[in-house]
C-alpha positions in Angstrom: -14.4 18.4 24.1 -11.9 17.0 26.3 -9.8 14.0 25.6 -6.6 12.2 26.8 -4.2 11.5 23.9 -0.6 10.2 24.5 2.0 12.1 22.4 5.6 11.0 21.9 7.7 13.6 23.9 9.7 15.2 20.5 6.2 16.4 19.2 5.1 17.8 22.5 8.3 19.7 22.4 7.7 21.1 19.2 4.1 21.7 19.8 5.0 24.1 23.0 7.8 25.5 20.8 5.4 26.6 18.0 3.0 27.9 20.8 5.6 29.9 22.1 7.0 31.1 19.1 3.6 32.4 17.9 2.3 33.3 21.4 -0.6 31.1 21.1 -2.0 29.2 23.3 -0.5 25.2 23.7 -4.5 23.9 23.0 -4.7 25.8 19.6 -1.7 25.0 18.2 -2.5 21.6 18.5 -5.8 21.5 17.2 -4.7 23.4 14.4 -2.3 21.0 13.6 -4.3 18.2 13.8 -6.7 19.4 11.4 -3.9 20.8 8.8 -2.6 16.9 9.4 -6.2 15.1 9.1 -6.9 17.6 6.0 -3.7 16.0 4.4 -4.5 12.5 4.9 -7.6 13.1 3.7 -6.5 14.8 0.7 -3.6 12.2 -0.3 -4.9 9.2 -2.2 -3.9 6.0 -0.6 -1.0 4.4 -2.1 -1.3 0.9 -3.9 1.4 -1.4 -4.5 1.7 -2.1 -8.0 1.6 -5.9 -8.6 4.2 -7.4 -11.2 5.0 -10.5 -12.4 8.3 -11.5 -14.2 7.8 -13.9 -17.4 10.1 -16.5 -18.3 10.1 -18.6 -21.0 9.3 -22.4 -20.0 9.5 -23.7 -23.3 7.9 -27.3 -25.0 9.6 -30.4 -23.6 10.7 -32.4 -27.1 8.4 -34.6 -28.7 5.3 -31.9 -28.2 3.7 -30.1 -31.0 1.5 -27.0 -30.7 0.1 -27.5 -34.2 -2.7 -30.0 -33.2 -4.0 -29.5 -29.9 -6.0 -32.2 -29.5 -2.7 -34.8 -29.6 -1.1 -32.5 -27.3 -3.7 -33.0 -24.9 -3.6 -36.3 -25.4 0.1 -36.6 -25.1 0.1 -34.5 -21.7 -3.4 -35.8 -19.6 -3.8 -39.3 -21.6 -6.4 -41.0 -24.2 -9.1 -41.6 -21.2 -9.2 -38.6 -20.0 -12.2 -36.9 -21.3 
């Protein structure tokens, strides 16, 4: 099949380099490449960014108990709120 592609110049150097070095012609070297590089890709699982988070303490502001729950709640959103 043919196909236009546009290659950066260094890797159209290299590829003619590599065809001359093996005495192959330009058109294989390239497709030979391509699928060693698609394999590759393929083959590598994609990378994920691990997600972290960094804890610091916040602490209870004075006068606030963790012991009963329900004054807490009180204390924090008020008596109507229900």
């Amino acid at each position: 099949m043919r196909t236009t592609l546009t290659i950066d110049d260094d890797l159209l150097d290299k590829a003619k380099a590599v065809a001359l070095k093996l005495r192959a012609p330009f058109r294989r070297v390239v497709n030979e490449a391509l699928r060693t590089g698609l394999q590759m890709v393929e083959d590598t699982p994609p990378q994920t960014r691990s997600y972290q988070t960094h804890p610091h303490k916040m602490g209870l502001k004075a006068g606030r108990n963790l012991d009963n729950i329900q004054a807490l709640l009180s204390q924090i959103e008020g008596e109507d709120h229900r």
